[in-house]
C-alpha positions as CSV (number, residue, x, y, z in Angstrom):
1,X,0.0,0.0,0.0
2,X,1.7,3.3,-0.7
3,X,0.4,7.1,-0.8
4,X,-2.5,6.1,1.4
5,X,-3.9,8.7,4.1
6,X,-2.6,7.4,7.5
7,X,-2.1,8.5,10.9
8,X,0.7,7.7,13.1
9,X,1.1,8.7,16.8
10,X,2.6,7.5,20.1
11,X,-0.2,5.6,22.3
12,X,-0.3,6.3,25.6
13,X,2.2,3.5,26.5
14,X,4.9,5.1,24.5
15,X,4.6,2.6,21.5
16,X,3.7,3.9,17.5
17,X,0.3,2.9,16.1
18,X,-1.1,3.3,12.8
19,X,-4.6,4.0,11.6
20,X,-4.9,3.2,8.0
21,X,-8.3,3.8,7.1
22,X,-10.7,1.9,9.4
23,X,-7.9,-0.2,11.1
24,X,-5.5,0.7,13.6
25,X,-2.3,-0.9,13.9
26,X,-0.6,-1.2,17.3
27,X,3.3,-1.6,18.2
28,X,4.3,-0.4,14.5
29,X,8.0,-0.1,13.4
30,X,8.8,2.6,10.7
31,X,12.5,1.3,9.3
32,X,14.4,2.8,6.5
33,X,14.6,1.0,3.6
34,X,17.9,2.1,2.7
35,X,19.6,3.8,5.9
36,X,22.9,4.0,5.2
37,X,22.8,4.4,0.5
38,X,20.0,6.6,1.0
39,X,18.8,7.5,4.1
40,X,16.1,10.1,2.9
41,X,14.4,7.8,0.4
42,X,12.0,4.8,1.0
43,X,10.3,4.2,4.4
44,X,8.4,1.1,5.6
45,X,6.0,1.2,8.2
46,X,5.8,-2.5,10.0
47,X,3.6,-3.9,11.7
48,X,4.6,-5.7,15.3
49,X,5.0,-9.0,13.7
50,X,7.2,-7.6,11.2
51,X,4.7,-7.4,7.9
52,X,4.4,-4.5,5.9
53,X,1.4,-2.5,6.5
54,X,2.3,0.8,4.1
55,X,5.6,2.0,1.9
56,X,6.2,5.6,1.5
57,X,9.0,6.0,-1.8
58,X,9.1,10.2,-0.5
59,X,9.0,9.9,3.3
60,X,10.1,14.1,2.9
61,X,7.0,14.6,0.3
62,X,4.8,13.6,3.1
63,X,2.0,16.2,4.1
64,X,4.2,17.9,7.8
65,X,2.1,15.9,10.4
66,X,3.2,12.9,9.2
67,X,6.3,13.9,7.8
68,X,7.2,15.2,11.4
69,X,5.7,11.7,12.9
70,X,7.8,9.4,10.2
71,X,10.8,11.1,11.0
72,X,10.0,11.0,14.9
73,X,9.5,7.2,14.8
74,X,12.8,7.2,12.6
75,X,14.5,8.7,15.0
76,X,13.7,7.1,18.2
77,X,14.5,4.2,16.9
78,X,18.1,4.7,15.0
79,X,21.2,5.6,16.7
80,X,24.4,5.5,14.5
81,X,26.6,8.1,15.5
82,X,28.5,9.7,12.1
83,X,31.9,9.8,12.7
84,X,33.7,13.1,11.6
85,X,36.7,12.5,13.0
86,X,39.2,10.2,14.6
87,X,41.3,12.6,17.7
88,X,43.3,9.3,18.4
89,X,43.8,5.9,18.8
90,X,45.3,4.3,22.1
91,X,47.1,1.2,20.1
92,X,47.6,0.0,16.5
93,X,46.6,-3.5,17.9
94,X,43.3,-4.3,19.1
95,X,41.9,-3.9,21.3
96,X,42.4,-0.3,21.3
97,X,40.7,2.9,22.5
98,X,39.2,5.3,20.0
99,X,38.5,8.9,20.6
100,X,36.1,10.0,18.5
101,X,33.9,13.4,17.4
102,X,30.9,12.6,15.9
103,X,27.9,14.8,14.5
104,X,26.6,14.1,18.5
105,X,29.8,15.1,20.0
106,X,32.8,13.6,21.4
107,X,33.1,9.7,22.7
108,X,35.3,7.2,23.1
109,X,34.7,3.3,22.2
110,X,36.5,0.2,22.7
111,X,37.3,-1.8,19.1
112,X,37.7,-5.1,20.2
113,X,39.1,-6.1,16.8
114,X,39.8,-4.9,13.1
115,X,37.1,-7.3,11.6
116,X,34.8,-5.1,13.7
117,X,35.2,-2.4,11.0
118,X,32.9,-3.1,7.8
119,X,33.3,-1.5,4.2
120,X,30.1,-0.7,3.0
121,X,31.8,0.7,-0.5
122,X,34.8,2.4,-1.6
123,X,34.6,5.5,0.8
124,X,31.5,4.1,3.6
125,X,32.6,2.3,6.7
126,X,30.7,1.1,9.6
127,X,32.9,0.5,12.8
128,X,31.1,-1.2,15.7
129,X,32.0,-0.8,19.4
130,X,32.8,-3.7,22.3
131,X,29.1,-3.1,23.0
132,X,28.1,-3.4,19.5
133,X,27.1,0.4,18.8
134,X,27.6,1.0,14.8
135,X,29.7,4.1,14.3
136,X,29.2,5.3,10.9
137,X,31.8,6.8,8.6
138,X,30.1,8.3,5.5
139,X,32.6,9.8,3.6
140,X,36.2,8.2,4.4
141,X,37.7,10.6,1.7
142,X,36.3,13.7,3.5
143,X,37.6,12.6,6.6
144,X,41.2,15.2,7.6
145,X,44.2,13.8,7.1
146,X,44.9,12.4,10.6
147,X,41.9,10.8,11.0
148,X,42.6,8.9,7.5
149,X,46.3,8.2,8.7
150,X,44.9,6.3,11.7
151,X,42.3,4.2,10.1
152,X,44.6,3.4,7.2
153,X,46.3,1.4,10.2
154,X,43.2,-0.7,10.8
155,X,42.0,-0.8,7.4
């Protein structure tokens, strides 16, 4: 089902439901369909067994209600910090320390091991904590210098 009229809205429990039409969906999960290639295209609203109840191909053409509520749902559900740059490294062997500034400010993770960084394609990497938070890293080329002289030691 896609460009249907539909409501979405926290329940009183804190959980998103969905009225399309008539029926009203409760415990939905609105997912990217492409999250990391194209973050601002295609969004699928599930239901809480997983089927899908209604695509939206422009999530950003939506009407501002439930634009605001598709990208509300979006984000309480995703975390992936972007990494913007790499301020150091405590060892070239793992496990090491990072410190890192993302586009949420500055942390520090534990890498327990290289295979725990990911290419995604030629300039997207995904690096995941000791605690298995994704750290994203959109744009490797864009990264400064440093921070590319320190992940070329991993990568």
């Amino acid at each position: 089902m896609s460009g249907a009229l539909f409501e979405l809205k926290l329940d009183k429990s804190g959980h998103w439901q969905l009225r399309l039409g008539d029926e009203l969906h409760h415990g939905v999960v609105v997912v990217r369909a492409f999250p990391i290639g194209a973050p601002d295209e295609a969004v699928s609203i599930l239901s809480a067994e997983g089927h899908e109840l209604l695509w939206l191909p422009e999530p950003l053409q939506l009407p501002l209600a439930q634009k605001e509520a598709v990208l509300a749902a979006l984000q309480a559900r995703e975390f992936m910090p972007e990494i913007q740059r790499v301020d150091a490294v405590s060892s070239f062997t793992t496990p090491s320390t990072w410190s890192v500034q993302t586009h949420r400010g500055f942390t520090q993770f534990v890498l327990r091991g290289e295979e725990d960084i990911r290419r995604i394609s030629s300039k997207t990497l995904i690096v995941a904590d000791e605690h298995g938070v994704q750290f994203l890293i959109r744009d490797l080329p864009a990264l400064d210098r440093h921070s590319r002289k320190l992940l070329d030691r991993f990568l």
